[in-house]
C-alpha positions as CSV (number, residue, x, y, z in Angstrom):
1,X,90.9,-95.3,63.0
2,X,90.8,-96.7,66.6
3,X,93.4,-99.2,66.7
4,X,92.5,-100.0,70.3
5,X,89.0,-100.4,70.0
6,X,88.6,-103.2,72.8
7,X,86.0,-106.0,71.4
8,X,85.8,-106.3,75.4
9,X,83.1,-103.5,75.5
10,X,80.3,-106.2,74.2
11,X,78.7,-107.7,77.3
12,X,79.3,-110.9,78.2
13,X,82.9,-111.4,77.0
14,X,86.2,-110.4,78.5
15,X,90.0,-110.9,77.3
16,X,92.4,-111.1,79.5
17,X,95.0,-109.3,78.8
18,X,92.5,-106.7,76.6
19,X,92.8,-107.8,72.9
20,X,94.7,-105.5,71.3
21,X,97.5,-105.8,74.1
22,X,97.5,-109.6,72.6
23,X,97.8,-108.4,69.3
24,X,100.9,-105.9,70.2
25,X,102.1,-109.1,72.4
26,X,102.2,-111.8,69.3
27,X,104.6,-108.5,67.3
28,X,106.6,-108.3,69.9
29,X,107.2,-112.0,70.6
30,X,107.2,-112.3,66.3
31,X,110.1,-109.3,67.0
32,X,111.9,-111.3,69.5
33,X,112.5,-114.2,67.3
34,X,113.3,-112.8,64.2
35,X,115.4,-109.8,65.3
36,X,114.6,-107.3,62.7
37,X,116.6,-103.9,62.5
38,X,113.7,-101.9,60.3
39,X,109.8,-102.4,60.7
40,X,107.1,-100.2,59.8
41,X,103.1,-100.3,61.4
42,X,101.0,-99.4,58.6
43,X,97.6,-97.7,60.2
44,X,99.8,-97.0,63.4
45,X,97.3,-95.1,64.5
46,X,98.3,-93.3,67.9
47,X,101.4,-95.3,67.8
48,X,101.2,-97.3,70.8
49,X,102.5,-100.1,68.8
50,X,105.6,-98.3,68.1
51,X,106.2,-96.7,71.3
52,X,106.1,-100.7,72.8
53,X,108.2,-101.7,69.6
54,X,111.0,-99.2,70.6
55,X,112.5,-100.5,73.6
56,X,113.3,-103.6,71.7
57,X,117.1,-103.2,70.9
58,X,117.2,-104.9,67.9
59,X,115.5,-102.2,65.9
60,X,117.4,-99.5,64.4
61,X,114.4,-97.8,62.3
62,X,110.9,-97.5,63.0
63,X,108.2,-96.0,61.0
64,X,104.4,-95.4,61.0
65,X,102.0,-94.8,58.7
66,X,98.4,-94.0,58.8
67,X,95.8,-91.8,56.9
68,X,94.7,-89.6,59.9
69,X,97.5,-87.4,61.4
70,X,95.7,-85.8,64.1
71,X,95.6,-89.1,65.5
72,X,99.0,-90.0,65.0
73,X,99.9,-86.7,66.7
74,X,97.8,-87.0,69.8
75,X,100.0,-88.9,71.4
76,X,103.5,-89.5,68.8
77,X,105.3,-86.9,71.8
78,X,106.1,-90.2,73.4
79,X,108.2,-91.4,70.9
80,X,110.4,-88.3,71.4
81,X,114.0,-89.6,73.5
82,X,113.7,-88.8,77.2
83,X,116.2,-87.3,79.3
84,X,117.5,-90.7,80.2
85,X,118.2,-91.3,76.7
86,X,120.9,-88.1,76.6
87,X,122.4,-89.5,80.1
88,X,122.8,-92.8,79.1
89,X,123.2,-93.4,74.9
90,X,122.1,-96.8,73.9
91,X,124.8,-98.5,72.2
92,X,122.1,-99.2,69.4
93,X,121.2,-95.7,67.0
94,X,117.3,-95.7,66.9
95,X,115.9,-93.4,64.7
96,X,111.5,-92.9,64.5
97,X,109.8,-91.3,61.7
98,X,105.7,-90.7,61.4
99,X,104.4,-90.3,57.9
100,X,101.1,-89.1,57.1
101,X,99.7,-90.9,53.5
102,X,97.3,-94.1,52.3
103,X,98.8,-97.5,52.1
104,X,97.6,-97.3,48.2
105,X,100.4,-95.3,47.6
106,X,104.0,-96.3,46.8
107,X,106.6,-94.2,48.6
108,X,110.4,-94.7,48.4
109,X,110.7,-94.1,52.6
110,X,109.2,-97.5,52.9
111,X,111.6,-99.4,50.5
112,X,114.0,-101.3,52.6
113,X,112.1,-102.8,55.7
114,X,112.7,-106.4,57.7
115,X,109.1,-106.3,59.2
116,X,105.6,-104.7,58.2
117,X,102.9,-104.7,60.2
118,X,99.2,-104.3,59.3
119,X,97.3,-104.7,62.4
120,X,93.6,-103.9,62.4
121,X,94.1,-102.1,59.1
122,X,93.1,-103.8,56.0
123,X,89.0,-104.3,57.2
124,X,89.5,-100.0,57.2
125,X,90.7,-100.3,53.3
126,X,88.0,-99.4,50.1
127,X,87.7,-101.7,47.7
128,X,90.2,-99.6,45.6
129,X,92.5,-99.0,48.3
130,X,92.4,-102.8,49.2
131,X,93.1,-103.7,45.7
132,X,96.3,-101.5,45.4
133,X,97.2,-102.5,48.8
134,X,98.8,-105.9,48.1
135,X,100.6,-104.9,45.4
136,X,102.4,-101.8,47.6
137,X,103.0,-103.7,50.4
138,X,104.1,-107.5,48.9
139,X,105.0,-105.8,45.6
140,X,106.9,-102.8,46.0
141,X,107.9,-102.4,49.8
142,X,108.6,-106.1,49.5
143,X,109.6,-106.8,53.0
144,X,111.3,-110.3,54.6
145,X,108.1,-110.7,56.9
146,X,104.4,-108.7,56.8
147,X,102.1,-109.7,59.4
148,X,98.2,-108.6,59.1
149,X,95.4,-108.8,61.5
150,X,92.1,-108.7,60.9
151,X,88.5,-109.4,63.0
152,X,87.3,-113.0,62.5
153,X,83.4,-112.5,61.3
154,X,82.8,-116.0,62.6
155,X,83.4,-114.7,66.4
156,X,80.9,-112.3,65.8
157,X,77.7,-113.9,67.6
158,X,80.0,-114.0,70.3
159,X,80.1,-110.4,70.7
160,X,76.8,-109.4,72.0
161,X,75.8,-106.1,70.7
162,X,77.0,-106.5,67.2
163,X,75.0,-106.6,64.6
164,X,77.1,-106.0,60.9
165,X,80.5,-105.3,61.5
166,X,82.8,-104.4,65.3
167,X,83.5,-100.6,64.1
168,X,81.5,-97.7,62.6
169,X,84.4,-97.4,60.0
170,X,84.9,-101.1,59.2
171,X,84.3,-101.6,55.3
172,X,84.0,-105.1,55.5
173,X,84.8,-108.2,57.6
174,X,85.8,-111.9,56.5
175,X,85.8,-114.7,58.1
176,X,88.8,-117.4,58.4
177,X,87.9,-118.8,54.3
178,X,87.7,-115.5,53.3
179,X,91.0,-114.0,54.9
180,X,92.3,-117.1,54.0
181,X,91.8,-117.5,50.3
182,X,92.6,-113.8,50.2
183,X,95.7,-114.1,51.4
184,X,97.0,-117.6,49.7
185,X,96.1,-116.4,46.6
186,X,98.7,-112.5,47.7
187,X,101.0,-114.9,48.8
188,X,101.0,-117.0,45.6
189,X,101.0,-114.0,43.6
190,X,104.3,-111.9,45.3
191,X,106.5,-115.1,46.7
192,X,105.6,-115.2,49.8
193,X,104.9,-118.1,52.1
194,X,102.0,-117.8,55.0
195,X,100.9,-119.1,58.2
196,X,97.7,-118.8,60.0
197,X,97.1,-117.7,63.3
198,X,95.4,-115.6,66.2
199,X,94.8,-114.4,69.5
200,X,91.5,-114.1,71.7
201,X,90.6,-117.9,72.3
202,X,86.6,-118.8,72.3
203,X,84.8,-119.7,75.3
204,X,85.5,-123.5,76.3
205,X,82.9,-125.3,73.8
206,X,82.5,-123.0,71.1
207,X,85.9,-123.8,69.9
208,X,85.2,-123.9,66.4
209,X,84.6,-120.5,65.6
210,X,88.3,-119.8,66.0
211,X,90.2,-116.8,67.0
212,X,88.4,-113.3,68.1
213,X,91.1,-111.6,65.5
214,X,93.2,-113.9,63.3
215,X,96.2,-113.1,61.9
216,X,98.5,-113.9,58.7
217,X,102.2,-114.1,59.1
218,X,104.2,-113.8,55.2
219,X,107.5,-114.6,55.1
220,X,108.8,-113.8,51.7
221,X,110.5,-117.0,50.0
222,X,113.4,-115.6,48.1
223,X,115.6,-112.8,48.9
224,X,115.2,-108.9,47.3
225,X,118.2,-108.3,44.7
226,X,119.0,-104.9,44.7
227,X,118.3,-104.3,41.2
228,X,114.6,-105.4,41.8
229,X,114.4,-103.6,44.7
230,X,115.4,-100.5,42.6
231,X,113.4,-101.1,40.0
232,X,110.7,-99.8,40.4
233,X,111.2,-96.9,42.4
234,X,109.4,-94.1,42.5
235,X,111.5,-90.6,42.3
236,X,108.6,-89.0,44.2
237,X,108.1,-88.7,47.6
238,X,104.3,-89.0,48.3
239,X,104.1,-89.0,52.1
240,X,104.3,-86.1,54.2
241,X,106.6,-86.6,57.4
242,X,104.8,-85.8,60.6
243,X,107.4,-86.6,63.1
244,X,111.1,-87.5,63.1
245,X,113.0,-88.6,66.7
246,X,116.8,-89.6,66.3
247,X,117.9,-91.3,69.8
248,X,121.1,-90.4,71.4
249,X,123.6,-93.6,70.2
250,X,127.3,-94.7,70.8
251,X,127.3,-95.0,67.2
252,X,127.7,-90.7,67.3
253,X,131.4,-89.9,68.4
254,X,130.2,-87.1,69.8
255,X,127.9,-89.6,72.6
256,X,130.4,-92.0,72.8
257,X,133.1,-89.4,73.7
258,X,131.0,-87.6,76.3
259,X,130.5,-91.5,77.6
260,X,134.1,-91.9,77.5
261,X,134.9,-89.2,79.3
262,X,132.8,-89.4,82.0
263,X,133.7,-93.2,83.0
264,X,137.4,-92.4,82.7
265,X,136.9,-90.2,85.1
266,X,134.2,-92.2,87.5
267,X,136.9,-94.5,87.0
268,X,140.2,-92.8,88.4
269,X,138.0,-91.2,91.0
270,X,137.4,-94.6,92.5
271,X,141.0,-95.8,91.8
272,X,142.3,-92.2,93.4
273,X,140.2,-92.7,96.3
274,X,141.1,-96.2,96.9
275,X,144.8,-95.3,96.7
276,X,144.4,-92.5,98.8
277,X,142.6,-94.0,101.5
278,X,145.5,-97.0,101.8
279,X,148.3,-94.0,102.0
280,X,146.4,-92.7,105.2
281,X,145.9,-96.3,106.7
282,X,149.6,-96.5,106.4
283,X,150.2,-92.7,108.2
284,X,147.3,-93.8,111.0
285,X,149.3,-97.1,111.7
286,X,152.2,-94.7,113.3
287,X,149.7,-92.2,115.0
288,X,151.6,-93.2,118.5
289,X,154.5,-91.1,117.4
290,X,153.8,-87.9,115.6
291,X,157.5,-87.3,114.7
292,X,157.9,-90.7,113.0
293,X,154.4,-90.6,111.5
294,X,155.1,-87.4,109.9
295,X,158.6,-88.9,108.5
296,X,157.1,-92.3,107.6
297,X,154.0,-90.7,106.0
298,X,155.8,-88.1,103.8
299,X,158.0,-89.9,101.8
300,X,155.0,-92.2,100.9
301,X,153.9,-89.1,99.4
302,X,156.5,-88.1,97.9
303,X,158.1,-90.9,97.3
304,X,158.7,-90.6,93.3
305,X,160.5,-88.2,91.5
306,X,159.3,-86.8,88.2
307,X,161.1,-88.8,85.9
308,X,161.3,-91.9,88.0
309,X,157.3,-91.6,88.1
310,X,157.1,-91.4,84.2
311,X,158.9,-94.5,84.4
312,X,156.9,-96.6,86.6
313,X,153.9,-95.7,84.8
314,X,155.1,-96.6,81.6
315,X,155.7,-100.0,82.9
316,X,153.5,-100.6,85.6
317,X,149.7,-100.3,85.7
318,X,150.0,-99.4,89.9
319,X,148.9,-95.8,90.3
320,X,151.3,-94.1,92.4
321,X,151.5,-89.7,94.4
322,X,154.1,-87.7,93.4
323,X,154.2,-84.5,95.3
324,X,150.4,-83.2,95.4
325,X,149.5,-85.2,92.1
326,X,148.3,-88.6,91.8
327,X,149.0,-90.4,88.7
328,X,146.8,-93.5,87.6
329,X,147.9,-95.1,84.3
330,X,145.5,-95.0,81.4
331,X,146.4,-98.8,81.5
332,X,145.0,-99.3,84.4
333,X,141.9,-97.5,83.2
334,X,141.1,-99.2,80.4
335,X,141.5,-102.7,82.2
336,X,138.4,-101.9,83.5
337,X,135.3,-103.5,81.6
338,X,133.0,-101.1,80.9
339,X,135.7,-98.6,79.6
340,X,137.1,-101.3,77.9
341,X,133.6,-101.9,76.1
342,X,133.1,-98.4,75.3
343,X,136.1,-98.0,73.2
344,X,137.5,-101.1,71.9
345,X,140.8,-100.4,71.8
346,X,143.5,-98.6,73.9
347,X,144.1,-96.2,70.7
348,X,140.6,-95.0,70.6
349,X,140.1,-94.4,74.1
350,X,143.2,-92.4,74.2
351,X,142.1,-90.5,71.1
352,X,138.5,-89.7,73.1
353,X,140.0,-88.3,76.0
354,X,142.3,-86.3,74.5
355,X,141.8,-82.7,75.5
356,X,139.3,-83.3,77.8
357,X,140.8,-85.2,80.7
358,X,144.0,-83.9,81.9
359,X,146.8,-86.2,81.6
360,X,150.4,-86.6,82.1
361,X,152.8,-85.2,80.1
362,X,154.1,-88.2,78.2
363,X,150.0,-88.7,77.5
364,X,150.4,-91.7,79.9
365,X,148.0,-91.4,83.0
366,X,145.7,-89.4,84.2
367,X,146.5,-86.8,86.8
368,X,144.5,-85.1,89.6
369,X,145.8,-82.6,92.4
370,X,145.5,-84.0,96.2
371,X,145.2,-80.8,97.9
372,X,141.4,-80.3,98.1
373,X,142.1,-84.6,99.3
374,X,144.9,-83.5,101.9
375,X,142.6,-80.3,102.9
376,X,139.7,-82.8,103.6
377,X,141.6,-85.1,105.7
């Protein structure tokens, strides 16, 4: 089904934005307030909904549903993590799943959602599908919140160029008593509370017609125990998976470490140069005599033995030369905030480097050879 069929394309009306980007906009705004980690789109369709839904980082799962795969895979290749994704992990795990299957059938991958969305979908539903279709969705998936669109009949005469129904493949549509009635009486039946709704305002004095598409939000009124939730679940999986995409996270040690390890390293590469470039502002400031500059400069160099420097950096945080080595203190390196965010706690970061940075004998600081420095210089 075209989830993006655009009423616009009747003469003599426009929406601005298009409809269906208002529809997207109220889940998205309905996503921002309520902060759910799981939703589903039932009839997603070519998944835009999903693809806008996944760069909100409160959600941990999404997953789509919808009876026509072929359209579901035109375009579910942008749901797939990008490039960017690998360079820089989100600190959220985000994991996308496509299912192919009817929304009259129970399946357990749907058990165990915040939010369920049914835009555009129910007016698609036969009368058998549509009578199994509250009790899968209010019944068994049970979800905190389901929201459901549907076109407003009473709009129509608004839309010239309509005649029955806004789609080839619409089985019916209601208007506001209808979908009303219809879904008090779901409500009523599964616990749920309900609020009524839309987008697509009427033109200034035909007001009372209401909303192009109106829309029922259902907050479910008393919380899922686990034994009811288990219940009645089905052993059989029903739904055939069309698409899976699990996003890079901080949550996987193995992300995290690579993340690690390279700011550690961005890190003492700034510190190092900083260090370095003072030491040489120090040998410039005697450039009028290259005898003292040169005995000056050296010992600042040099200017820590081996075991005197394994002192100082167990208690300072100063990163200090010694010999062609400079030393900076994983201290010092983990003051820093965003190394300090990745890992918590000095422990962990030194248990995430380990092996992969090269560090002082003790296990104490990070080390790097001034050669290729002094060669440059």
């Amino acid at each position: 089904m075209d989830k993006n069929f655009q009423e616009e394309q009747f003469t003599g009306i426009k929406f601005t934005p298009p409809l269906y980007k208002q529809r997207y906009q109220f889940i998205k705004d309905l996503v921002g307030k309520y902060k759910p980690k799981k939703v589903a789109d039932l009839g997603c369709a070519d998944c835009t909904l999903l693809w806008m839904l996944k760069f909100c980082n409160c959600i941990e799962v999404l997953a789509g549903l919808d009876i026509c795969a072929s359209v579901m895979k035109e375009k579910m290749h942008r749901l797939s993590p990008l490039p960017s994704d690998y360079l820089q992990p989100a600190e959220r795990s985000l994991t996308v799943t496509l299912h192919h299957g009817s929304v009259a059938h129970k399946d357990p991958c749907m058990l165990g959602f915040d939010l369920v969305t049914c835009i555009e979908l129910i007016e698609h539903l036969e009368q058998s599908e549509l009578k199994k279709f509250p009790e899968v969705v209010f019944g068994f998936m049970a979800p905190s919140i389901v929201v459901i669109s549907t076109p407003n009949s009473e709009f129509n005469p608004l839309l010239p160029g309509v005649t029955l129904f806004r789609h080839p493949d619409h089985k019916f549509e209601w208007n506001r008593a209808q979908f009303q009635s219809w879904a008090l009486e779901t409500a009523r039946r599964y616990d749920y509370s309900v609020e009524f709704t839309g987008v697509g305002h009427p033109l200034t004095g035909m007001e009372k017609v209401g909303f192009c598409t109106q829309i029922g939000v259902f907050v479910r009124k008393y919380a899922q125990t686990t034994e009811s939730a288990q219940s009645e679940k089905p052993t059989e999986a029903v739904y055939k998976t069309v698409f899976k995409a699990v996003y890079p996270s901080l949550k996987d040690e193995k992300y995290l470490q690579n993340a690690v390890v390279s700011e550690v390293i961005f890190t003492a590469q700034i510190i190092k140069r900083s260090l370095l470039d003072r030491l040489m502002s120090e040998h410039e400031e005697y450039n009028d005599d290259p005898t003292e500059r040169k005995s000056k400069f050296q010992p600042s160099m040099n200017r820590f033995s081996e075991d005197f420097g394994k002192a100082l950096v167990e208690k300072s945080m100063e990163p200090f030369v010694n010999g062609n080595v400079v030393y900076i203190p994983l201290k010092t390196i983990f003051s820093f905030p965003k190394v300090n965010q990745l890992c918590g706690t000095f422990e962990k970061l030194h248990k995430l480097i380990a092996g992969k940075v090269t560090l002082s004998s003790d296990g104490s600081a990070v080390m790097f050879n001034t050669e290729h420095e002094n060669e440059e210089n």
